[in-house]
C-alpha positions as CSV (number, residue, x, y, z in Angstrom):
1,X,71.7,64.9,122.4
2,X,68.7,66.9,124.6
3,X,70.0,68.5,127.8
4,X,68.2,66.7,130.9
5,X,67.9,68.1,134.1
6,X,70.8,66.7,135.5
7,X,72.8,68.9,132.6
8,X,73.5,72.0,132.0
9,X,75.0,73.6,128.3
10,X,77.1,77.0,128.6
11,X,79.6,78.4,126.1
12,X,83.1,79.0,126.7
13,X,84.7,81.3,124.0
14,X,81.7,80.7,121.9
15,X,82.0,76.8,122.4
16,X,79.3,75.3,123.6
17,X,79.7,72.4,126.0
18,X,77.4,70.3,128.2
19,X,78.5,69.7,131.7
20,X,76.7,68.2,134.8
21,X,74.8,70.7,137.1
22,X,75.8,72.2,139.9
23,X,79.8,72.5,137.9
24,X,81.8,75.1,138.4
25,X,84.2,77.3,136.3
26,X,87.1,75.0,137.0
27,X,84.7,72.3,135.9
28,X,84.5,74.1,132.3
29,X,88.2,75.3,131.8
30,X,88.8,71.4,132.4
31,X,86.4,69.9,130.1
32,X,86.8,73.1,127.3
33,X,90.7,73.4,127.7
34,X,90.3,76.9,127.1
35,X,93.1,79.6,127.2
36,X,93.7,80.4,130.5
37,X,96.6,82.2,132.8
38,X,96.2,81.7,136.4
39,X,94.8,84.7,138.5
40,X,93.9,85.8,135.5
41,X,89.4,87.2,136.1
42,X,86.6,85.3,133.8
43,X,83.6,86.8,132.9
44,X,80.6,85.1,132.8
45,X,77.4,86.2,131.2
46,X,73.5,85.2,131.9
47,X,71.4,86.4,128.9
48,X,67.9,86.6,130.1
49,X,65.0,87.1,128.4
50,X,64.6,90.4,130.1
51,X,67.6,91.5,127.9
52,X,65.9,90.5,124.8
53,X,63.1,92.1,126.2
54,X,64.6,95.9,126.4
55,X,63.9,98.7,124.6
56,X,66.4,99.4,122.5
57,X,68.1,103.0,121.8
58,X,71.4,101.9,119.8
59,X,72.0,100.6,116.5
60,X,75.4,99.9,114.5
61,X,75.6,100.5,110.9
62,X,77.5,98.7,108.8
63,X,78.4,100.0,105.5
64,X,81.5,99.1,102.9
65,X,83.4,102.2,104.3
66,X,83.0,101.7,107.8
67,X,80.4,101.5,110.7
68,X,78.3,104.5,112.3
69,X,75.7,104.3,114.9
70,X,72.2,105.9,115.7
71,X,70.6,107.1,118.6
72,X,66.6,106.9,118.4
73,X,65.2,110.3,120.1
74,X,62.0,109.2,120.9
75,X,61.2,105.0,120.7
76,X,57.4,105.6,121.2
77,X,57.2,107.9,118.1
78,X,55.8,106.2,114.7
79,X,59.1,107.0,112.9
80,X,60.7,105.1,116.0
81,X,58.5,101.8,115.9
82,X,58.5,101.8,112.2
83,X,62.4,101.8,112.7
84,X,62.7,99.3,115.8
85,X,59.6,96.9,113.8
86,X,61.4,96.9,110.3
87,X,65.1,97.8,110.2
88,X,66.0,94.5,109.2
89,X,64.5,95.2,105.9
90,X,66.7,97.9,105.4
91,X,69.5,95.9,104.7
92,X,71.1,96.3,101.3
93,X,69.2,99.0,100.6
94,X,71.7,101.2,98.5
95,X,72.6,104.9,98.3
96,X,69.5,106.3,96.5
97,X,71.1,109.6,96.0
98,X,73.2,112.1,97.8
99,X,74.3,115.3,98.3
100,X,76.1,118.2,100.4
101,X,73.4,118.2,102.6
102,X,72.2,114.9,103.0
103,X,72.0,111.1,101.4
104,X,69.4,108.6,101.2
105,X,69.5,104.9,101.2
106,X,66.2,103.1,99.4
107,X,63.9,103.2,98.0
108,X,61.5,100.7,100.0
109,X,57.7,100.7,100.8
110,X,56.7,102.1,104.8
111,X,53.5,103.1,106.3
112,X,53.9,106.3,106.8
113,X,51.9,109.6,106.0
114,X,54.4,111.9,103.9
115,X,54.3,116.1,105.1
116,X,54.5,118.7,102.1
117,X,56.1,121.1,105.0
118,X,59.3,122.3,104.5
119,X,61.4,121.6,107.4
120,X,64.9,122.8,109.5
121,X,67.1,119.3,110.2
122,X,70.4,119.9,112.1
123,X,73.5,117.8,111.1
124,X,73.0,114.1,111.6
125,X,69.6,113.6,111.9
126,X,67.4,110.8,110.6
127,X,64.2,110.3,109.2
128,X,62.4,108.4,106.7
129,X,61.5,110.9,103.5
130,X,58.9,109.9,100.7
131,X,59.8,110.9,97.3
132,X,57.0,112.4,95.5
133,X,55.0,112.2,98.9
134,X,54.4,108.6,97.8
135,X,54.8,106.2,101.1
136,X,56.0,103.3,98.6
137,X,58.9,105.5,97.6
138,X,60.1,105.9,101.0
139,X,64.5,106.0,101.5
140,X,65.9,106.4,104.9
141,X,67.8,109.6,104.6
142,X,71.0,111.0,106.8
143,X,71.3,114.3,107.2
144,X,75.0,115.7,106.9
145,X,74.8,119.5,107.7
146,X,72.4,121.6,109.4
147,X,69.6,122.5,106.5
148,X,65.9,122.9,105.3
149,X,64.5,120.4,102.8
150,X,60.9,119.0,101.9
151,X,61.6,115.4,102.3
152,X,58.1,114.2,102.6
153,X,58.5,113.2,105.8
154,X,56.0,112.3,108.3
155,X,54.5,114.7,111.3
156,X,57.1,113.5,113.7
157,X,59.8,114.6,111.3
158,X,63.8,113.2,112.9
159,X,63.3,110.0,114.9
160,X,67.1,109.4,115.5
161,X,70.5,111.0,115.5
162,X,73.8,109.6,114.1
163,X,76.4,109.9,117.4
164,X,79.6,107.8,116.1
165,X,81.4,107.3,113.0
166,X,80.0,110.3,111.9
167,X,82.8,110.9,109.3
168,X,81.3,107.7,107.3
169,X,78.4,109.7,106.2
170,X,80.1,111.9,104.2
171,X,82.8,109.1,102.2
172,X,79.4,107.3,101.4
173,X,78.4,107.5,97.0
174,X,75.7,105.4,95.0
175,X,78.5,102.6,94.9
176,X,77.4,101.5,98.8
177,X,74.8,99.8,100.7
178,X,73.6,99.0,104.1
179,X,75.6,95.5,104.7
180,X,74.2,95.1,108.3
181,X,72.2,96.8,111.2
182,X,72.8,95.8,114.5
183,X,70.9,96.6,117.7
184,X,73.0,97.4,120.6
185,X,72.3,96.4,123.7
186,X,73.7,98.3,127.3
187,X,75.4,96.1,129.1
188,X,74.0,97.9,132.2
189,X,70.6,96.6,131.1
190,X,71.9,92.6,131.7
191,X,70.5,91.3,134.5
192,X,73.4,89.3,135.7
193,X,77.2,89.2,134.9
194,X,80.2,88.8,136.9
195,X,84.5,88.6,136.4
196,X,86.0,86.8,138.9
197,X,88.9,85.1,139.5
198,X,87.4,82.6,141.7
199,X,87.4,79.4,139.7
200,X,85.1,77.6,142.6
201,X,82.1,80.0,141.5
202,X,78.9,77.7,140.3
203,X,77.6,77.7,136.4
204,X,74.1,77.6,135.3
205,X,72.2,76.9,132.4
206,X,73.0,78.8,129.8
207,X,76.2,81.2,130.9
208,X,78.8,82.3,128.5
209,X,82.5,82.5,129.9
210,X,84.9,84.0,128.9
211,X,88.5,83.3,129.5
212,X,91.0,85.6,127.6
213,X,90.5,88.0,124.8
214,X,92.6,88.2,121.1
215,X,94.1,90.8,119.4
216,X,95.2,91.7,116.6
217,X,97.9,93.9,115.5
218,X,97.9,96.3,113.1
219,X,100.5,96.7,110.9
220,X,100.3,100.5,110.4
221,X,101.7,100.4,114.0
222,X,104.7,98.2,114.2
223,X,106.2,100.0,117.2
224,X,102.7,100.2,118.8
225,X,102.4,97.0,118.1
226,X,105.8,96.4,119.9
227,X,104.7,98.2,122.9
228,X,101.4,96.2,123.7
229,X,104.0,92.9,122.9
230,X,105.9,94.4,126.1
231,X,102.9,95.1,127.8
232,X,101.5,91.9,127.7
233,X,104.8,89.9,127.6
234,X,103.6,87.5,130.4
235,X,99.8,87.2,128.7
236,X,98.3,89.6,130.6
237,X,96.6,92.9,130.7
238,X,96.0,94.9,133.8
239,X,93.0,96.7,134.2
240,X,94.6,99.9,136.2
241,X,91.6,103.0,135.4
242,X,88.2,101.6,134.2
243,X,85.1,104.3,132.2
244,X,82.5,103.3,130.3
245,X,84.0,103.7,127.4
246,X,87.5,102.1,127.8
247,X,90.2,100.5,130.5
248,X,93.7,100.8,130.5
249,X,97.0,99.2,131.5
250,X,99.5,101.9,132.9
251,X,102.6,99.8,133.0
252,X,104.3,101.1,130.1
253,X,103.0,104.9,131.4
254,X,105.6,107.6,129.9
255,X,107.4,105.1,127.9
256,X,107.7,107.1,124.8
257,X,106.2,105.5,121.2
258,X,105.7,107.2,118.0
259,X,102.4,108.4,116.5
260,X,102.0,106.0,113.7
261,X,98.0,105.1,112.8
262,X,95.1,107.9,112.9
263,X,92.0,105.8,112.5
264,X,88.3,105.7,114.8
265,X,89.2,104.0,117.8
266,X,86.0,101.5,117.1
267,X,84.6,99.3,120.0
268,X,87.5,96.8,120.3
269,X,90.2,99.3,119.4
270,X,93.7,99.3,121.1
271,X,95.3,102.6,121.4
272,X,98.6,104.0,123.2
273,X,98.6,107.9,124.3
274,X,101.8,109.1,122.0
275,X,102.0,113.2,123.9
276,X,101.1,114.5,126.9
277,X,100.3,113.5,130.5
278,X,99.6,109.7,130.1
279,X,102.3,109.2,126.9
280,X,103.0,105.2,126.9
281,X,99.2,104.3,128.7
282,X,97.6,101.7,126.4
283,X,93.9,101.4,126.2
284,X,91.1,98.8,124.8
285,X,87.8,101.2,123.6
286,X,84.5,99.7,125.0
287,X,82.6,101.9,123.0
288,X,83.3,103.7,119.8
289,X,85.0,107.2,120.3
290,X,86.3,109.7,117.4
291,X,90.0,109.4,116.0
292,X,92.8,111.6,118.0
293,X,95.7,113.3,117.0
294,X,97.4,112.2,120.6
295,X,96.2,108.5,120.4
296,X,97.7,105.9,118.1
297,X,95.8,102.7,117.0
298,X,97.9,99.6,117.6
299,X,95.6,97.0,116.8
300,X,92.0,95.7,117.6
301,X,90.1,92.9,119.8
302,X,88.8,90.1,117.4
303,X,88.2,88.1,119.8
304,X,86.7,88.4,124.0
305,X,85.4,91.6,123.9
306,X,82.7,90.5,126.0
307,X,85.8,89.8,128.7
308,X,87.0,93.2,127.9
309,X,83.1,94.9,128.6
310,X,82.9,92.6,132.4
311,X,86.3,93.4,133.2
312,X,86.7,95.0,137.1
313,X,89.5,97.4,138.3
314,X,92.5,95.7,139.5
315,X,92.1,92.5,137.7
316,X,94.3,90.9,135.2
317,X,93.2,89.8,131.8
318,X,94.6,87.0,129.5
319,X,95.1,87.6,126.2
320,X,96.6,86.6,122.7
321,X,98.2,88.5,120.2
322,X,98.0,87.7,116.0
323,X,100.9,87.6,115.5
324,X,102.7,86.6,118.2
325,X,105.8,88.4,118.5
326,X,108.9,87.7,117.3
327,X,111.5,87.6,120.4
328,X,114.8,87.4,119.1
329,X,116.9,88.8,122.1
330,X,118.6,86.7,124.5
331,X,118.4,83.6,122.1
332,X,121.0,81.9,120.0
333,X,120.8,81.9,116.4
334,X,120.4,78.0,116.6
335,X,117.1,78.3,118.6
336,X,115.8,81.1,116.2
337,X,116.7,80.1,112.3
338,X,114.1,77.0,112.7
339,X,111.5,79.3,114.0
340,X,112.6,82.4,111.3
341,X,112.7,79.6,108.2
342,X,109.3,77.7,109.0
343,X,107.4,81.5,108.5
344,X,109.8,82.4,105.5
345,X,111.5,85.1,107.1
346,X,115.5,85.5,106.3
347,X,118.1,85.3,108.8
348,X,121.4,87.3,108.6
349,X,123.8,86.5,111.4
350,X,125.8,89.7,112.4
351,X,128.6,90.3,115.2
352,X,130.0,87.1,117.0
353,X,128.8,83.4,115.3
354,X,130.2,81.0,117.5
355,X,128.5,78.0,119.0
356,X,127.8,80.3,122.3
357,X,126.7,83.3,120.6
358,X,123.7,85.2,122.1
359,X,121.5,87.4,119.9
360,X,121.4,91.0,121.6
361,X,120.2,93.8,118.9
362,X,117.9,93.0,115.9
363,X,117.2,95.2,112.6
364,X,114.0,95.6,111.9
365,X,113.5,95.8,115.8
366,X,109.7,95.0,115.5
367,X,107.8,92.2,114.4
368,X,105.5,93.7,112.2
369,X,108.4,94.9,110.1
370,X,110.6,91.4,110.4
371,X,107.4,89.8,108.9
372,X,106.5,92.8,106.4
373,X,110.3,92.5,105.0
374,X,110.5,88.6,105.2
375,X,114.7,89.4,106.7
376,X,115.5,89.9,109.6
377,X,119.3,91.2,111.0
378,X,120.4,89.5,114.0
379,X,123.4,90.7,116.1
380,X,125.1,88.5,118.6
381,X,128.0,88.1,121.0
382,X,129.4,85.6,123.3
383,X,127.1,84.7,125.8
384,X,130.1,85.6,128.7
385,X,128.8,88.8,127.3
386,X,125.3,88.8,128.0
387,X,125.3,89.8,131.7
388,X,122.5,88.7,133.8
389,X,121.1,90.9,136.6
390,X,118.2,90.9,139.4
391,X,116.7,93.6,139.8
392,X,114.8,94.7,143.6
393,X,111.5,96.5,142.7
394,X,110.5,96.3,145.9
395,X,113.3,97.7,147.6
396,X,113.8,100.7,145.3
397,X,110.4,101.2,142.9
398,X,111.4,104.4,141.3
399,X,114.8,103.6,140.6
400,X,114.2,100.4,139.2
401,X,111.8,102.1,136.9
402,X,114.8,104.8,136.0
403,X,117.0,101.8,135.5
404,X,114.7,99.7,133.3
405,X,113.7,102.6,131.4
406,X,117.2,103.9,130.8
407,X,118.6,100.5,129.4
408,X,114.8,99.8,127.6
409,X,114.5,97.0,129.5
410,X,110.5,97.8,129.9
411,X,110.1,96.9,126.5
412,X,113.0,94.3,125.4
413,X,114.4,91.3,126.9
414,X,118.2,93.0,126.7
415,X,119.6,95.9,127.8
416,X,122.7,97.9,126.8
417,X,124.9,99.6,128.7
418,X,128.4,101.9,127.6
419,X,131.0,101.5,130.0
420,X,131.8,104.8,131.2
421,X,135.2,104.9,133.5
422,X,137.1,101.5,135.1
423,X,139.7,102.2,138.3
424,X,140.4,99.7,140.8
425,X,137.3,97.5,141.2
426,X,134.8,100.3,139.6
427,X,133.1,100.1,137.0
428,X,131.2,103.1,135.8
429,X,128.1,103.3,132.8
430,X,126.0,105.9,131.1
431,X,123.2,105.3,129.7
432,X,122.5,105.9,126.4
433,X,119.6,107.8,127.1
434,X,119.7,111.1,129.1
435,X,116.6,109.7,131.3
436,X,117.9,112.5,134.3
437,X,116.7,115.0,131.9
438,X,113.4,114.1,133.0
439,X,113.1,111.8,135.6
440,X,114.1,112.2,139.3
441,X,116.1,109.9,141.1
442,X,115.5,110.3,145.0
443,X,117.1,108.5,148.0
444,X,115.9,105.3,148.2
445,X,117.2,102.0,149.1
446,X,120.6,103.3,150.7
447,X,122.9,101.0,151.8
448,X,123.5,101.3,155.5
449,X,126.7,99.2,156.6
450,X,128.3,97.6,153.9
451,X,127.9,97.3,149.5
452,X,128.3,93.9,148.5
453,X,130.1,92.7,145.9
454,X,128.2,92.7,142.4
455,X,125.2,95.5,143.7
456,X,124.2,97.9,141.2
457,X,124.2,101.2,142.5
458,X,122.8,104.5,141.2
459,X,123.8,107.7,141.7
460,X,120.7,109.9,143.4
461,X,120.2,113.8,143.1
462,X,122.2,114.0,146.0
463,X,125.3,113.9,144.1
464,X,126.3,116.1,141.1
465,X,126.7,112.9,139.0
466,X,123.0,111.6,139.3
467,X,122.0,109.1,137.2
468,X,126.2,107.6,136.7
469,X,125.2,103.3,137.2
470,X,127.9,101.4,139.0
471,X,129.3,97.9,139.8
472,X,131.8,96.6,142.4
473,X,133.4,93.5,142.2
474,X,134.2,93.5,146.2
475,X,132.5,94.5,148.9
476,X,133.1,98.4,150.5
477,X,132.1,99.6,153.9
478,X,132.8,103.3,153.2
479,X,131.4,104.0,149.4
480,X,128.6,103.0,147.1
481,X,129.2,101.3,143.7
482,X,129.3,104.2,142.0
483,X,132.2,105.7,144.0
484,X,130.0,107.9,145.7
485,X,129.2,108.4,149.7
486,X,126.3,105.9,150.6
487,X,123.7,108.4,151.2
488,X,124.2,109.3,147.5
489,X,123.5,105.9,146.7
490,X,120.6,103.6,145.6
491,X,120.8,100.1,145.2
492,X,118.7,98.5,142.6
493,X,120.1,95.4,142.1
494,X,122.6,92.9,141.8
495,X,124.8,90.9,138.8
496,X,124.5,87.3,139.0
497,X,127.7,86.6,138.3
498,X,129.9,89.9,138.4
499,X,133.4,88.1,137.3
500,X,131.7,88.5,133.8
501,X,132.8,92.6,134.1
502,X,136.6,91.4,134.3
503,X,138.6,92.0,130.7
504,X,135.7,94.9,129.7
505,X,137.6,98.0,128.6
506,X,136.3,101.7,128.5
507,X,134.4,102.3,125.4
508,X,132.9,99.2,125.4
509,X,128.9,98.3,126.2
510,X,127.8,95.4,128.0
511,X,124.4,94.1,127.5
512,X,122.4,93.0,130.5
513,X,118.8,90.9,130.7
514,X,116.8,90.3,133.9
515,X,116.6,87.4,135.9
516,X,113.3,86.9,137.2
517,X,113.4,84.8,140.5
518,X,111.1,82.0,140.6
């Protein structure tokens, strides 16, 4: 059906709908039922002509072992017109020949003038080369070190350089071929785009929104992969530092995870920082960089990347994972078998069985591995011992983040905890981890007058025993729930229903998940 002027057509996700003019976003998430988190920004795009119109610089290479790109020096050259007039033809050209020095896709027919001069080409140049100085046996050729060579090659000799995936050149034989060129276009150069979260804002003809982004996760990374599930357990991605070249989410900053994929972190890559300042920050590439020994691949966009390009500072992001992740903890082995069975993964039931029994460890712990094994190895208790908590980050930021970290709560649904010492109405934990060996725990959040019955306290570096968690199951005027003189104290908390701690014994561990208030 034509579009009159009383209609406008835009594309959500790549869908294309017709809507009536003057509509607004909220107008197209109705009618196109797109994914969609509230708060969450949307980007939308106006491709002009003008954007068609541009001169173009950038092109992506596609080849059967992996994509590189090319910079052309100088557009107005012949070399560059003949490139930006006919590199469509290009495609499936083959590897000609190659050698330490340089390889050459062809042969094809070009206007050009071949040059009997020898030449000097540095490493990753490019230039079309005539073999026997005859034009219609032109290849395009990539240099690969820093040489001199009589290519045939016209007066204007290099007309481009290769600047990413520069490691492709030299895996390349007489087996592969061009399988695509694409020209790339800056999105500086667009004359209009926006991500907003204001779903009042007006459409026209034309725009492409875009609502969330998908990713998928790579299986070389299953603890990666576990760590952007965390990071985006509630659908989201933050956009906390913004470059040219890639955002960032710093929620999960210096929470540890292994160095498990070394790959080119293409356009659309996800990748956490595994050493150094930044460990645990997780980024989304917006251009290609090189691979890094300090920078994991976890997975890549498949999906939104255009979302990913308009994305602003401060905004949120929805998103999808493939697959989604497996969350075992917290739930009953009744509510997961069904869910385990229908994908043909194996469930072995560990620890406590009963009708009220309350998954709380898992082995494999990450999805990627439950799904790589097919079995999974679920341990449970009684649910009277899954201890529920609420947590104050608003009170006490830092030592929430100790707390959370210590118990990995910032990347699992449940928590364990060793009971430590028991006298009176005390009761003392340690963490399993020895987080005070490098995290501070300043005053914060003291407790003035009175501790109430069922407040989580932590011990600060005022007292000898930082970092000792405690729990009271009555209220004190004089200590903290760690024993200790209030202005030792922070409170980060409270147990929901602290009754639960009565018939624990020393030794034991309790295991704790977070209530979130609604």
């Amino acid at each position: 059906m034509p579009i009159t002027s009383n209609q406008i057509s835009v594309e959500v996700n790549g869908q294309k709908y017709t809507l009536p003019a003057g509509s607004t976003l909220a107008d197209a998430l109705k009618v196109s039922g797109a994914p969609y988190i509230a708060g969450t920004a949307i980007g939308i795009l106006k491709e002009t002509a003008e954007k068609r119109t541009e001169l173009i610089t950038e092109y992506a290479i596609n080849t059967p072992k992996g994509e590189f790109r090319i910079e052309i020096k100088n557009p107005e050259s012949l070399s560059g017109k003949l490139w930006a007039e006919h590199f469509e033809e290009y495609v499936g050209k083959a590897v000609h020949w190659a050698s330490s020095e340089a390889l050459a896709f062809g042969p094809f027919e070009a206007d050009i003038k071949p040059s009997r001069e020898i030449r000097s080409f540095e490493a990753f140049d490019v230039l079309f080369g005539a073999g026997g100085f005859d034009s219609r046996n032109t290849h395009l050729i990539f240099s690969r070190k820093r040489h001199t060579a009589e290519y045939g090659a016209p007066e204007d000799g290099s007309f481009a350089e290769v600047v990413t995936g520069r490691n492709i050149l030299f895996r390349l034989s007489r087996e592969d071929s061009i399988l695509n060129i694409e020209p790339i276009v800056e999105w500086e150069q667009l004359s209009e785009k926006v991500c907003t979260t204001d779903l009042s804002t007006s459409l026209e003809d034309g725009n492409g929104i875009f609502t969330y982004f998908e990713v998928e996760l790579s299986r070389n990374s299953p603890f990666g992969a576990e760590q952007f599930y965390s990071l985006t357990r509630e659908g989201t991605f933050t956009v906390d530092v913004i470059t040219s070249s890639f955002i960032s989410d710093d929620s999960l900053k210096e929470e540890p995870v292994p160095y498990e994929n070394f790959e080119p972190r293409s356009e659309g890559a996800i990748w956490v920082r595994t050493v150094g300042y930044g460990t645990g920050r997780t980024y989304i590439s917006r251009e290609e960089r090189p691979s890094s020994l300090v920078h994991s691949v976890v997975g890549h966009v498949t999906k939104g990347l255009e979302l990913v390009k308009l994305a602003e500072k401060g905004q949120k992001l929805s998103v999808g994972n493939i697959p989604p992740q497996m969350i075992l903890l917290g739930h009953s082995f009744e509510e997961v078998e069904p869910v385990l069975s229908s994908i043909g993964v194996e469930l072995v039931k560990d620890g406590y069985t009963g009708e009220d029994a309350v998954i709380v460890r898992q082995d494999p712990p990450t999805t990627l591995e439950i799904l790589g094994e097919a079995r999974v190895t679920a341990y449970a208790v009684s649910r009277a011992k899954l201890i529920e908590i609420e947590l104050y980050p608003e009170k006490a930021p830092k030592s929430v983040d100790f707390f959370r970290h210590a118990l990995g709560l910032k990347t699992k649904t449940v928590g364990k905890l060793p009971v430590y010492m028991i006298y009176d109405d005390t009761y003392l934990f340690k963490t399993e981890k020895e987080v005070v060996k490098y995290k501070e725990i300043l005053p914060e959040n003291i407790p003035t007058d009175k501790v109430l019955a069922g407040e989580i306290g932590i011990t600060n570096q005022a007292a000898k025993r930082m970092g000792i968690i405690g729990v009271k199951l009555g209220d004190d005027d004089i200590f903290g729930p760690t024993g200790e003189k209030f202005s030792s104290t922070n409170i980060v908390g409270r147990i929901i229903e602290p009754e639960k701690l009565k018939g624990i014994n020393e030794g034991d561990a309790i295991y704790l998940s977070e209530f979130v208030r609604q």
